[in-house]
C-alpha positions in Angstrom: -9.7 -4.0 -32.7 -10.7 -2.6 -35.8 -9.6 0.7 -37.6 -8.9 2.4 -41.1 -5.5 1.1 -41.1 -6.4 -2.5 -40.2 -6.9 -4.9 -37.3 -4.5 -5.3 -34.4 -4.7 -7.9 -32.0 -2.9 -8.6 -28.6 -3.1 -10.2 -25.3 -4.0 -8.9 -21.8 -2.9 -10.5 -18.6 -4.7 -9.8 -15.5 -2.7 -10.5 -12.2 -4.8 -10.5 -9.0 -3.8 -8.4 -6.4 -1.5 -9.7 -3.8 -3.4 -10.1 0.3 -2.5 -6.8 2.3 -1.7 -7.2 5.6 0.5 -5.5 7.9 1.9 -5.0 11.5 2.0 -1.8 13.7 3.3 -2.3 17.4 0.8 0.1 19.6 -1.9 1.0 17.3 -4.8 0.1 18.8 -7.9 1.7 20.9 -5.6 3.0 23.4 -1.7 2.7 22.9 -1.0 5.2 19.7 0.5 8.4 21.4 0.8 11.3 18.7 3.7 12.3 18.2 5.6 9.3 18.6 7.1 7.5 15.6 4.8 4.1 14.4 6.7 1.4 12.8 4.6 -0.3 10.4 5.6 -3.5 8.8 4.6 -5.3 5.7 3.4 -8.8 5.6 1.3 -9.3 2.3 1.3 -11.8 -0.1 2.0 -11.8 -3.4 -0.1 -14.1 -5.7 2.1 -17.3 -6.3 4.5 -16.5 -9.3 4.5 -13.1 -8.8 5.8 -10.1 -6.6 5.1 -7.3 -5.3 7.0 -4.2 -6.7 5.5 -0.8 -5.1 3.5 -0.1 -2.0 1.3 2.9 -1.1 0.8 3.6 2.3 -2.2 6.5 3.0 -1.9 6.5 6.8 -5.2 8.6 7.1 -4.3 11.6 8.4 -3.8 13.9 5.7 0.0 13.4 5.7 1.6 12.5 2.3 1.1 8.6 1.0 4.2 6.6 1.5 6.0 4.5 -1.0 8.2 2.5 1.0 7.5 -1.2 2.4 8.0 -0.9 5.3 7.5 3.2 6.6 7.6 5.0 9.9 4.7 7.5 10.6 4.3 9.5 12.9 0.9 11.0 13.9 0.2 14.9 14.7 -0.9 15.6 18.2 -3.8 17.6 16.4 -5.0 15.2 14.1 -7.5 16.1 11.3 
């Protein structure tokens, strides 16, 4: 990088993102009853050598995201 008050350089380290994948006991085409709490449980993986430090949760409903691993949730009987 080049300026008026002279050149800078520095290096930039680009981690891949870790594999999501999770668990949810009775989501599925017929088992989520609204209203009832959902457990859901974190299983990613973090790229060798590295971890994973924050989560964010959107559970697609309009509700606020989460930022804890491993939430509960529970759906509105009148969803959007």
């Amino acid at each position: 990088m080049s300026n008026t008050c002279g050149t800078s350089s520095f290096d930039i380290t680009i981690i891949p993102a870790p594999t999501a994948n999770f668990t949810a006991p009775n989501i599925g085409a017929n088992m989520l009853c609204p209203g009832q709490p959902v457990q859901f449980t974190d299983l990613s993986t973090p790229v060798p050598g590295s971890n994973i430090v924050a989560w964010d949760w959107d559970f697609g409903d309009g509700s606020p995201n989460s930022n804890q691993q491993n939430p509960t949730h529970t759906y509105p009987l009148n969803p959007l």
